[in-house]
Every structure is written in C-alpha cells, then in structure tokens.
Backbone as JSON Lines, residues from 0, in Angstrom:
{"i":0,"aa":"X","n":[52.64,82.52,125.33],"ca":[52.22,83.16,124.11],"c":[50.96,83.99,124.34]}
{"i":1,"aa":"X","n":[49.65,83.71,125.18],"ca":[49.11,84.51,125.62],"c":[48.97,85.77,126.05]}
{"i":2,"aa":"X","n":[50.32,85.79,126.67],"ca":[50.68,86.99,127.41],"c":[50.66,88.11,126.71]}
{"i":3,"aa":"X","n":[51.89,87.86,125.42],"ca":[52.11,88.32,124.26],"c":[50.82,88.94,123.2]}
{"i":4,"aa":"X","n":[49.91,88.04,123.09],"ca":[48.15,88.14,122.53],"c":[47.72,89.46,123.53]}
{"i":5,"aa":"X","n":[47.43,89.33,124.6],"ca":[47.05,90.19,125.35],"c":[47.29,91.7,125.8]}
{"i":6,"aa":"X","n":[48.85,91.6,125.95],"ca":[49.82,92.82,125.45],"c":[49.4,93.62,124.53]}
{"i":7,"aa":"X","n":[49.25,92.92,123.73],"ca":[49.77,93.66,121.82],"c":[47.92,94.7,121.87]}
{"i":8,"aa":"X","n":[47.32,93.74,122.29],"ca":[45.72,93.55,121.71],"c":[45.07,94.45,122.64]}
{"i":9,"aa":"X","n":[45.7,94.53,123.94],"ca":[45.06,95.8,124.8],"c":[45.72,97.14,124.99]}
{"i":10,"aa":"X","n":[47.3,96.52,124.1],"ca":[47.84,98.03,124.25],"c":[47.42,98.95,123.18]}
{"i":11,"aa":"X","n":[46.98,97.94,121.83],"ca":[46.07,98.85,120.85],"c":[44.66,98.9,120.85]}
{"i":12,"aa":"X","n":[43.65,98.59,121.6],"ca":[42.62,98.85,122.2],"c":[42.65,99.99,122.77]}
{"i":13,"aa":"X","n":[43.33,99.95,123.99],"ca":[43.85,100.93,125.04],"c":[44.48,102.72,123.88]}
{"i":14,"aa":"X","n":[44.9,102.56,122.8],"ca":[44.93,103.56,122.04],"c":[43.81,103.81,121.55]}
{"i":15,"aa":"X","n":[43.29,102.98,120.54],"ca":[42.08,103.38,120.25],"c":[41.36,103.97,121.15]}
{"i":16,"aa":"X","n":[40.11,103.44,122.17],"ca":[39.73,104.15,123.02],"c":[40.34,105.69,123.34]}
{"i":17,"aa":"X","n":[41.71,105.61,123.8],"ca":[42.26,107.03,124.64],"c":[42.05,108.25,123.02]}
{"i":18,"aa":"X","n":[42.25,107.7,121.84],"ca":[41.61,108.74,120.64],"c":[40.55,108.89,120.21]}
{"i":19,"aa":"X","n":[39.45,108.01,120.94],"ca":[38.18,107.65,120.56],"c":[37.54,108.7,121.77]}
{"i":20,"aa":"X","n":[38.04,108.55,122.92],"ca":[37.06,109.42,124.08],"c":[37.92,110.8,123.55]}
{"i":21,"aa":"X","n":[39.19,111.12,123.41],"ca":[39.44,112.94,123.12],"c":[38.8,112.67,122.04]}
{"i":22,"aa":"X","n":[38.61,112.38,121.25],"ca":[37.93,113.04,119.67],"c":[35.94,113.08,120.35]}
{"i":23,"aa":"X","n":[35.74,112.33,120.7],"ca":[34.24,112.32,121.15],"c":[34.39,113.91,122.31]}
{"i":24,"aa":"X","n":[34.73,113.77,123.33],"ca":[35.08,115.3,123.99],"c":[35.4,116.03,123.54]}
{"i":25,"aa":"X","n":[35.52,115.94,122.3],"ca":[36.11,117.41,121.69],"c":[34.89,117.72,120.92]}
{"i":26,"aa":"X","n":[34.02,117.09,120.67],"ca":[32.85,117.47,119.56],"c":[32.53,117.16,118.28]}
{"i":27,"aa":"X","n":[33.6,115.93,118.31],"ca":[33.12,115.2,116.93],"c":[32.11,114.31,117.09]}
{"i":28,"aa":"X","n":[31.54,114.01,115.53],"ca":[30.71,112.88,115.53],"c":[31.24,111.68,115.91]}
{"i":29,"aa":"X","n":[30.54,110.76,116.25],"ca":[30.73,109.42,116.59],"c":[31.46,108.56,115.02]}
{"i":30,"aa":"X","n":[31.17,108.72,114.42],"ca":[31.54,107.88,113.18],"c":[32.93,108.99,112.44]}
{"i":31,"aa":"X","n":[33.2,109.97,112.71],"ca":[34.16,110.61,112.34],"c":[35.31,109.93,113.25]}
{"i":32,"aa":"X","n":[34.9,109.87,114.66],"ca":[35.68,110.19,116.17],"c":[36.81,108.22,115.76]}
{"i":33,"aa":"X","n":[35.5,107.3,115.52],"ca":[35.72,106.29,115.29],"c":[36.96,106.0,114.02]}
{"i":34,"aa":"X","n":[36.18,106.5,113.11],"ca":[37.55,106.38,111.89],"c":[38.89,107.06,112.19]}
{"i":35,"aa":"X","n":[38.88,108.35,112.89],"ca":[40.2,109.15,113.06],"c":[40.86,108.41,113.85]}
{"i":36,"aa":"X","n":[40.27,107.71,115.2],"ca":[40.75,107.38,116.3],"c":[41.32,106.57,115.89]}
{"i":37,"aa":"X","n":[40.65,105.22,114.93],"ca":[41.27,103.89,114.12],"c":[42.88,104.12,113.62]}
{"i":38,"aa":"X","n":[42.41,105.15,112.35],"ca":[43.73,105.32,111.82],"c":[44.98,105.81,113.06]}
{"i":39,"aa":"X","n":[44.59,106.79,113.7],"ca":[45.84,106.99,114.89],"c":[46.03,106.11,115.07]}
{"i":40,"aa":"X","n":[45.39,105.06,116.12],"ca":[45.72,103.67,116.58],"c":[46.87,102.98,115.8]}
{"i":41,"aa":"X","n":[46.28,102.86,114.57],"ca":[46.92,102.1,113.72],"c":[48.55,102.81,113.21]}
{"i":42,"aa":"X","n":[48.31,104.11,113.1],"ca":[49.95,104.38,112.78],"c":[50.8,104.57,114.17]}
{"i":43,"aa":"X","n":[50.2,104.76,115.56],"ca":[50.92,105.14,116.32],"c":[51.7,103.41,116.55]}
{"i":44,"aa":"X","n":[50.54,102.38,116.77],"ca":[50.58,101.06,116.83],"c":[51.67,100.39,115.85]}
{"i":45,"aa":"X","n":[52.01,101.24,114.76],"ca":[52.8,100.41,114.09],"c":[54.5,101.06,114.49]}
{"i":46,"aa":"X","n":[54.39,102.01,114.42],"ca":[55.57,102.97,114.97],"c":[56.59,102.33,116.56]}
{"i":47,"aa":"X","n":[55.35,102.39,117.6],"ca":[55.47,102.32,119.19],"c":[55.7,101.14,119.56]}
{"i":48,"aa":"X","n":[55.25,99.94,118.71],"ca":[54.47,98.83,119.36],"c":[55.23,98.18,118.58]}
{"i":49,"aa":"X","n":[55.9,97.9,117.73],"ca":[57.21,97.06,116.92],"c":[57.89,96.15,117.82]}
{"i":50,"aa":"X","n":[58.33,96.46,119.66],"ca":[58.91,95.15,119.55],"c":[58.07,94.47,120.33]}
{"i":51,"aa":"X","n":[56.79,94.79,120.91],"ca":[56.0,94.07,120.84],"c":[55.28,93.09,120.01]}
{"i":52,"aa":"X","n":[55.19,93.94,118.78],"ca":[54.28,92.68,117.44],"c":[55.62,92.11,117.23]}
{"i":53,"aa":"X","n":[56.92,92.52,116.8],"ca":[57.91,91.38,116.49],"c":[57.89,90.44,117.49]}
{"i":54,"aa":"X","n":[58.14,90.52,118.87],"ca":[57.82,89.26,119.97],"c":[56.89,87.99,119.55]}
{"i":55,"aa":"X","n":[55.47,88.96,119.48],"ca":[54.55,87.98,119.32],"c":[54.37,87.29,117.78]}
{"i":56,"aa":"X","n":[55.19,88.07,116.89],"ca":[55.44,87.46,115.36],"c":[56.83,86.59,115.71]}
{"i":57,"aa":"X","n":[57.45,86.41,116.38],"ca":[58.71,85.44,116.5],"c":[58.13,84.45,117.52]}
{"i":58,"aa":"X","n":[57.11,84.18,118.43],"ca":[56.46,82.91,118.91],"c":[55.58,82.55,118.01]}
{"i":59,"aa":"X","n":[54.71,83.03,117.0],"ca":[53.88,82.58,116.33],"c":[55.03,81.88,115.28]}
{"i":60,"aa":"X","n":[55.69,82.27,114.68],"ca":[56.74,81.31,113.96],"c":[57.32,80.02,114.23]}
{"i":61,"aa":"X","n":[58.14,80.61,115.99],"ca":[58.19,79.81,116.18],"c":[57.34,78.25,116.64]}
{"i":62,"aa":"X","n":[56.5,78.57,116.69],"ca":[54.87,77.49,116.95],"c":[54.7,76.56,116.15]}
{"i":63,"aa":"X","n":[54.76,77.71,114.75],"ca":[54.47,76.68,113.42],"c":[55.72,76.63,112.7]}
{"i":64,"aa":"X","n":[56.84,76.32,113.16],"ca":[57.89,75.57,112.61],"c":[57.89,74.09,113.38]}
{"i":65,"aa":"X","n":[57.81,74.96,114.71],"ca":[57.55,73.59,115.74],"c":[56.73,72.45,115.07]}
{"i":66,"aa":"X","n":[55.3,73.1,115.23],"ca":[54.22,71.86,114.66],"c":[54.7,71.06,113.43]}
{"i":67,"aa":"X","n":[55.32,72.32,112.29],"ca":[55.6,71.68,110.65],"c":[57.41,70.78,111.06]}
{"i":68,"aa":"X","n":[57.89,70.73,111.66],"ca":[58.83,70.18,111.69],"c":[59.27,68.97,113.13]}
{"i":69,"aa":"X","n":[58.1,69.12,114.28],"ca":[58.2,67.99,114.53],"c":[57.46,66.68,115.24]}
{"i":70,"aa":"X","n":[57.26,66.11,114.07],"ca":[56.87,64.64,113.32],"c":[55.44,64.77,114.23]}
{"i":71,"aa":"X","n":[54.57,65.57,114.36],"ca":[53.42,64.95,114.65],"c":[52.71,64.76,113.78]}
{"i":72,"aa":"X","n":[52.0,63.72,113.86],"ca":[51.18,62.7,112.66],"c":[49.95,63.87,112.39]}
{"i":73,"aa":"X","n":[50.36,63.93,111.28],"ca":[48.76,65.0,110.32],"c":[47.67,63.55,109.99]}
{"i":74,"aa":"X","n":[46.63,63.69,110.57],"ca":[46.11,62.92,109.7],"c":[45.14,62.91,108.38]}
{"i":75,"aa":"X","n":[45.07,64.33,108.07],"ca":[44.22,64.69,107.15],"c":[45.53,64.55,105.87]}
{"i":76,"aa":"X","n":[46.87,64.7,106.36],"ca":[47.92,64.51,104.95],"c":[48.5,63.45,104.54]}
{"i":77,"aa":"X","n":[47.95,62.44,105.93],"ca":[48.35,60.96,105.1],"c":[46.8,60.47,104.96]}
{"i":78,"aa":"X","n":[46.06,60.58,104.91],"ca":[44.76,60.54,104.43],"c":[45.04,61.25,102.53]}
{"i":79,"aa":"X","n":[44.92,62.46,102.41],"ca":[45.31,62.83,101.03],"c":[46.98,62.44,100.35]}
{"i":80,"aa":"X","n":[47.84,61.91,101.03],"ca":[49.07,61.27,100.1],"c":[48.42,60.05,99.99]}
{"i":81,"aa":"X","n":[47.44,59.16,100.63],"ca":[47.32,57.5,100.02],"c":[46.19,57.99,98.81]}
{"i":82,"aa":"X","n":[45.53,58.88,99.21],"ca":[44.73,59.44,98.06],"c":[45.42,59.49,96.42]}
{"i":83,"aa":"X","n":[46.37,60.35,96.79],"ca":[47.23,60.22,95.53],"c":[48.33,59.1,94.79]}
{"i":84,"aa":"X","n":[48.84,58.91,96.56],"ca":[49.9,57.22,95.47],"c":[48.73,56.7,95.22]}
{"i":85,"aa":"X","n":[47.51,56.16,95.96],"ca":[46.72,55.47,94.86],"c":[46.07,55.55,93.48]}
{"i":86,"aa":"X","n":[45.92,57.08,93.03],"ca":[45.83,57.56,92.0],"c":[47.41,57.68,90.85]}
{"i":87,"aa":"X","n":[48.4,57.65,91.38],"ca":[49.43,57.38,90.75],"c":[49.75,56.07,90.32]}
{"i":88,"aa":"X","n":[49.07,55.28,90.98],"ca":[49.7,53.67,90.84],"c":[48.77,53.36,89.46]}
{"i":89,"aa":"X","n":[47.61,53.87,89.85],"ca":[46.62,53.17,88.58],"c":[46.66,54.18,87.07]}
{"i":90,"aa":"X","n":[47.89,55.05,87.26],"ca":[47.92,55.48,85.74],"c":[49.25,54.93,84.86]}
C-alpha cells in the first residue's frame, strides 16, 4: 500500500513543481506561479492519474473492510456498549 501512497503523491508533486518552475521562468510572481501551478496539478491529476487514485482508493477500502469485518477486538467499543447495556438495564 505504500507503494501506491508514494506513486500517487510524487506523481502530483512531480506536476506541481514541473508548473511551478515554467510559470516562475516565465516571469510570474511567486504567489500567482503557485496558485496556477496548484490548480493545473489538480485538474491534470484528476484527468491522468485516475487509475492510479482508483488503485490506491480500492486498497484503502479494502483495509477498512478488512479491519471492520474481521473480528479484531475494538476495545474502545466494548468499553462504550457495557457503557450503554448498563445504562439500559437501569431504566
């Protein structure tokens, strides 16, 4: 799953930056260069990079179905269910 984290997270880094240094070489301000570069990032990132984030959105699922479905002891939720049957019993 790491792998996946790392992928996703430097291949949109790796955009940012590459629109962040042409917009700075070209003669924009720094805080212009920054916001333009962001938004590119972000629409090229959502366009390009799909079956990458689906990958790493189908192990993160699968993770926490894993955890929610098998039987490892929560102990903060049987801590709050005796909380409540005991509050149920005494009404």
């Amino acid at each position: 799953m790491k792998k996946l984290w790392l992928v996703f997270i430097s291949a949109r880094l790796g955009l940012f930056a590459l629109f962040l240094t042409i917009f700075l070489l070209l003669g924009f301000e720094g805080i212009y260069s920054a916001i333009i570069a962001g938004v590119l990032a972000l629409a090229i990132s959502l366009v390009f990079l799909q079956k990458q984030r689906d990958a790493l959105s189908a192990e993160i699922y699968k993770r926490n179905k894993r955890d929610k479905f098998s039987g490892v002891p929560d102990q903060d939720a049987d801590v709050e269910n005796s909380i409540l049957d005991s509050k149920e019993d005494n009404k």
